[in-house]
Structure formats: structure tokens, C-alpha cells
C-alpha positions as CSV (number, residue, x, y, z in Angstrom):
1,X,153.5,47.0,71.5
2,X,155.9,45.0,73.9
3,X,157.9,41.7,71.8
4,X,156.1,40.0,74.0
5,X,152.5,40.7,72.7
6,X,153.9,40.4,68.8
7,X,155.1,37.0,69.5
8,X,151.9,35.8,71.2
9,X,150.0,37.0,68.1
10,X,152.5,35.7,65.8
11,X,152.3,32.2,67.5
12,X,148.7,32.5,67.5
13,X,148.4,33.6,63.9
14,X,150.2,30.4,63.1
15,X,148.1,28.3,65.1
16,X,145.2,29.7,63.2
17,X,147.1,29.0,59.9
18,X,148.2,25.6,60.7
19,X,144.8,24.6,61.8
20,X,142.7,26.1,58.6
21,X,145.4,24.3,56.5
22,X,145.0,21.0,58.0
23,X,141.1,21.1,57.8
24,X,141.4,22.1,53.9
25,X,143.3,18.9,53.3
26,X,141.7,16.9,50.7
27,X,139.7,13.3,52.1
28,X,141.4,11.7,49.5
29,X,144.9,12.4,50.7
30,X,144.2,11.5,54.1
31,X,142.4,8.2,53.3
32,X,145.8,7.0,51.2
33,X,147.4,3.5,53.2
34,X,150.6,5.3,53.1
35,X,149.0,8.4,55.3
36,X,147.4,6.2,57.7
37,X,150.2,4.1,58.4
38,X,152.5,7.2,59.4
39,X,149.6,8.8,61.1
40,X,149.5,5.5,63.5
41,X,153.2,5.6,64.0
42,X,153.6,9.7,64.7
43,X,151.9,9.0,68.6
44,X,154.1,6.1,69.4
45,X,157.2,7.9,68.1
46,X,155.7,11.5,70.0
47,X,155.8,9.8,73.5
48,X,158.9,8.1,73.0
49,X,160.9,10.6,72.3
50,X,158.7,12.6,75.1
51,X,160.3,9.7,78.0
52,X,163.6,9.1,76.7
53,X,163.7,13.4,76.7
54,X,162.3,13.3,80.3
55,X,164.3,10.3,81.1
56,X,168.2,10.8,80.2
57,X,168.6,14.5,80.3
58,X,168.4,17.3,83.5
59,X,167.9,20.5,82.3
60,X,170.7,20.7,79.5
61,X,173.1,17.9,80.3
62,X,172.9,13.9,79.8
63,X,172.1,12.3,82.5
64,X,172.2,8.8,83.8
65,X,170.1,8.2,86.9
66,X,167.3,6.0,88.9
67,X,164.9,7.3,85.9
68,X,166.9,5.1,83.1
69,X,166.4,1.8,85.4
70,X,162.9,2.5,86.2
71,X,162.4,2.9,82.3
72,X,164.7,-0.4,81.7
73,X,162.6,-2.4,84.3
74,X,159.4,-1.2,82.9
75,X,160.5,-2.1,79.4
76,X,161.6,-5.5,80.4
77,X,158.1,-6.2,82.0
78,X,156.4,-4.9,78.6
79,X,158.7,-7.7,76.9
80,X,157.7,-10.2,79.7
81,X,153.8,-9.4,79.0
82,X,153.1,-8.2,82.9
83,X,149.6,-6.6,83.1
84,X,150.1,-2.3,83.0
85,X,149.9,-2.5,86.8
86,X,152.7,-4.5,87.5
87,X,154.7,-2.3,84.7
88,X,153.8,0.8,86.5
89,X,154.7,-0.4,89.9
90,X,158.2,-2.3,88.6
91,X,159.4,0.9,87.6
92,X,158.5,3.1,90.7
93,X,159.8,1.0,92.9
94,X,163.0,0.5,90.9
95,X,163.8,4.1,91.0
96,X,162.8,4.6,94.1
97,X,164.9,2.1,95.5
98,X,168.1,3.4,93.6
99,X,167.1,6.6,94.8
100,X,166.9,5.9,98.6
101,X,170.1,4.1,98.2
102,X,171.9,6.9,96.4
């Protein structure tokens, strides 16, 4: 059997595990304030680290670009309460403005 094979059955084994063990958890556990609270907050935290990840770095190095001012004009409209289109729009056309003019 190839390493590939074993690890794809290994990483599937684990899948399996981790998804038996999180059904067996106790309602009770779950249902705690504490939980829920982190539960809500895992998400939020996911996706920003997902966009700063996407955002500052190329392949393996740091990088500061068009992306970053798309992200700080779309973050300045979430503080300024613009409607999700006009958030959306603010940052595409800020980086692609930087980037034409590169």
C-alpha cells in the first residue's frame, strides 16, 4: 500500500473518530452558557483569521498589497453602517483601483 493510501485512511479514520466523539457529547455540556458563548464566537474568529490569512500573505511571505486597502475600506464602511452592497463594492473598487495604478 502506497503512503498515499495510508494517509487517506488515516485522515479518514480520524474524521470518523472525531465525528462519533462529537455526537457522544453529553446535552448537558453543550447546553452550558459558557459553551454557547464560545460556540458563537469560534465562526467569527474562523473567517477572520480565514481573510487576514488570504489577505496579508502570498504563498509564504507577508505581503502588503491592494488586498489590505480593500479590507481597510470595507472595514471602515462596516464602522460607518453602509448597507453589505456598498461594503462589497467599496472594497473591489479600492483594490482594483490600486491595482490598475500599480
Amino acid at each position: 500500500m502506497s503512503p498515499q493510501w495510508i494517509a487517506v485512511i488515516g485522515a479518514s479514520a480520524l474524521a470518523f473518530a472525531l465525528k462519533y466523539i462529537g455526537s457522544s457529547i453529553p446535552e448537558s455540556w453543550l447546553s452550558h452558557p459558557r459553551i454557547q458563548r464560545i460556540n458563537n464566537l469560534i465562526p467569527v474568529a474562523l473567517l477572520s483569521a480565514l481573510v487576514a490569512v488570504q489577505t496579508l500573505t502570498d504563498k509564504t511571505k507577508f505581503v502588503l498589497d491592494q488586498r489590505a486597502a480593500g479590507v481597510a475600506v470595507a472595514i471602515a464602511a462596516l464602522i460607518a453602517k453602509a448597507p453589505f452592497p456598498v461594503v462589497v463594492i467599496g472594497a473591489a473598487l479600492t483594490s482594483a483601483l490600486i491595482y490598475n495604478f500599480k
